[in-house]
N, C-alpha and C positions, 0 to 999 in steps of 0.2 A: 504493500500500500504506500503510495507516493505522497508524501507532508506538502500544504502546500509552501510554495517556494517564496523567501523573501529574500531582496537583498537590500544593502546601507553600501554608501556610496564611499570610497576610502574616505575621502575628506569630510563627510558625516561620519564615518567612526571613527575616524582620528579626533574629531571636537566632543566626540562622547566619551572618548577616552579620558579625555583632560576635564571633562568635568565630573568623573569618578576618582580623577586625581585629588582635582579638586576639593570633592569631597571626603577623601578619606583623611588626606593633612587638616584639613577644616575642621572633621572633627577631633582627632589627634589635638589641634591646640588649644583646641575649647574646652575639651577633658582636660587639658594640663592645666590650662590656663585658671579654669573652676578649682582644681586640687590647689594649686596657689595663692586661690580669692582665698577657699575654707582656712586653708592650714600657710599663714606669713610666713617667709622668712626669718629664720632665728637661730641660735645657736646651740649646743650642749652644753647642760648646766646653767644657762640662762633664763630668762622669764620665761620664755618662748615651754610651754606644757606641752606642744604639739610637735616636737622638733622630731622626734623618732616617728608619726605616725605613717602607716600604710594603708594606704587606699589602693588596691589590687597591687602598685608597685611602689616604692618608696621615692622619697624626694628626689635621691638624686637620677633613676629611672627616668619620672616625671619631666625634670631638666631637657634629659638627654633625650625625650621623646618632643618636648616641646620643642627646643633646638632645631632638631632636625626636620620634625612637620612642617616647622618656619620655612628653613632654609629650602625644602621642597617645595611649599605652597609660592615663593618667589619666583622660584624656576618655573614651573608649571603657569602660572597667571604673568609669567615674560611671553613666556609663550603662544598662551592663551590671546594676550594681546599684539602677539605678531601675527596669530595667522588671520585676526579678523580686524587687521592694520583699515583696507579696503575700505571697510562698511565704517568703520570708526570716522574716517575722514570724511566722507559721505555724509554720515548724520551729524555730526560736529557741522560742518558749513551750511548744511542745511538751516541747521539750530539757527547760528547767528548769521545767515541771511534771510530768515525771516523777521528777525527783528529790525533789519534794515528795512522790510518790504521788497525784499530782491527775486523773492518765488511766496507761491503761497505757503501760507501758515501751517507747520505741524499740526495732526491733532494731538490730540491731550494725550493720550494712550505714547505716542511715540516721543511726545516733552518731557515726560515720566522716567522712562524707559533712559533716556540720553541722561536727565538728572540722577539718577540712581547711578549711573554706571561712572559717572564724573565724582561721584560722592565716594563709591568706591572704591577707584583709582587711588584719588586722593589719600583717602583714610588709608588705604594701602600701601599709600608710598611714605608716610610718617609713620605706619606700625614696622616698615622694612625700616627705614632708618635708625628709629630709635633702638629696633631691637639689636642693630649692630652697633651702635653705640655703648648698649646696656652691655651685650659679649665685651669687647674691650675695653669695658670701665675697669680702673682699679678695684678690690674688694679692701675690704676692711676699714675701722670706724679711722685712721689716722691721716688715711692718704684723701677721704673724702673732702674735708673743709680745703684742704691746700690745691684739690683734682678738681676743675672742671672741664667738661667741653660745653661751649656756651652756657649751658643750664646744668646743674646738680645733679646726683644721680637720683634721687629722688624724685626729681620735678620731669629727669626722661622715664622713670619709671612710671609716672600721673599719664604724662604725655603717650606711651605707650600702650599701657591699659584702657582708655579711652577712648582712643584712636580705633583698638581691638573691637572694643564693642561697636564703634561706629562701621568697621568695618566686617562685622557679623549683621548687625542689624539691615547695612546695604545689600552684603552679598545676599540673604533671605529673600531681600524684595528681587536681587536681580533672576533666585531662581523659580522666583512665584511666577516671575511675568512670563521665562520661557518654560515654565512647567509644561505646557502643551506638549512641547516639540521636544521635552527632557524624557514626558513617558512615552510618544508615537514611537522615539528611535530606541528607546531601552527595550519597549516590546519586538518593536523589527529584527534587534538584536540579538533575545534571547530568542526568536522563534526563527531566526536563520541557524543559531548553533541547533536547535534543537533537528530542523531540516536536515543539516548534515549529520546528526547523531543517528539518526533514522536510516539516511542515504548507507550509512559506515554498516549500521546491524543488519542493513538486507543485503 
């Protein structure tokens, strides 16, 4: 009995690929990132009552999972923004030649869509910065008062956590809006392997 046949097109599943990258480092950071809202930074022997706690891995797990999710989630959304360079340019000039009057008006649906994704970027490009900042800050309490780069490690710490949430809160909206075409191509997806799993047992 013959399944019937789908196919996704390389360049549809190379951007679905990246947005299961996406989401796997996504949620990697926001699990780390939560274990470090619950449980601050502290030391042994210190005030700090939570400094040994383990939440499935320990602190410094956690670090090394946050770390790297970052460092991935960069790579991945470089990329992401290289391969839809095109359309990005596209609706950017659109944006603001409508405001000059130079073609008709966006609709809303698509003004939306452009601001989310600039909100994004943004929030995205200060949680990349600060958190390489935060990597090679000095540690300990002696070198801080005499350490800065522009701002304190404390104030890139504010600056970085917020930044996070602003760019959790964007990324959400950017995948509500293509949720459509996130589950049309995940089902194409899963019902093409399944086609060839069928093709292989007969």
């Amino acid at each position: 009995m013959e399944a019937k046949k789908t196919s996704v097109s390389t360049v549809t599943l190379n951007r679905w690929w990246l947005f299961i990258l996406l989401s796997v480092t996504g949620l990697a950071i926001l699990f780390s990132s939560v274990f470090f809202l619950y449980f601050p930074v502290g030391f042994q022997g210190g005030r700090n009552l939570d400094y040994g706690t383990v939440v499935v891995f320990d602190r410094e797990m956690w670090d090394v999972i946050h770390l790297w999710s970052g460092i991935g989630m960069i790579i991945v959304l470089v990329v992401h923004i290289a391969v839809h360079d095109k359309w990005i340019l596209v609706m950017y000039k659109r944006f603001f030649r409508c405001k000059t009057g130079g073609i008709k008006s966006l609709n809303q649906y698509a003004r939306f869509n452009i601001i989310v994704d600039a909100v994004a970027a943004l929030s995205f490009l200060v949680v990349a910065v600060s958190g390489v900042v935060l990597m090679f800050y000095p540690s300990g309490r002696n070198v801080q008062p005499i350490y800065s780069f522009i701002f304190t490690k404390e104030v890139w710490d504010v600056i970085h956590s917020w930044s996070g949430v602003v760019m959790l809160i964007s990324t959400i909206l950017h995948f509500y809006i293509h949720w459509k075409w996130i589950t049309k191509v995940t089902r194409r997806v899963v019902g093409l392997k399944k086609t060839e799993k069928l093709a292989e047992d007969n």
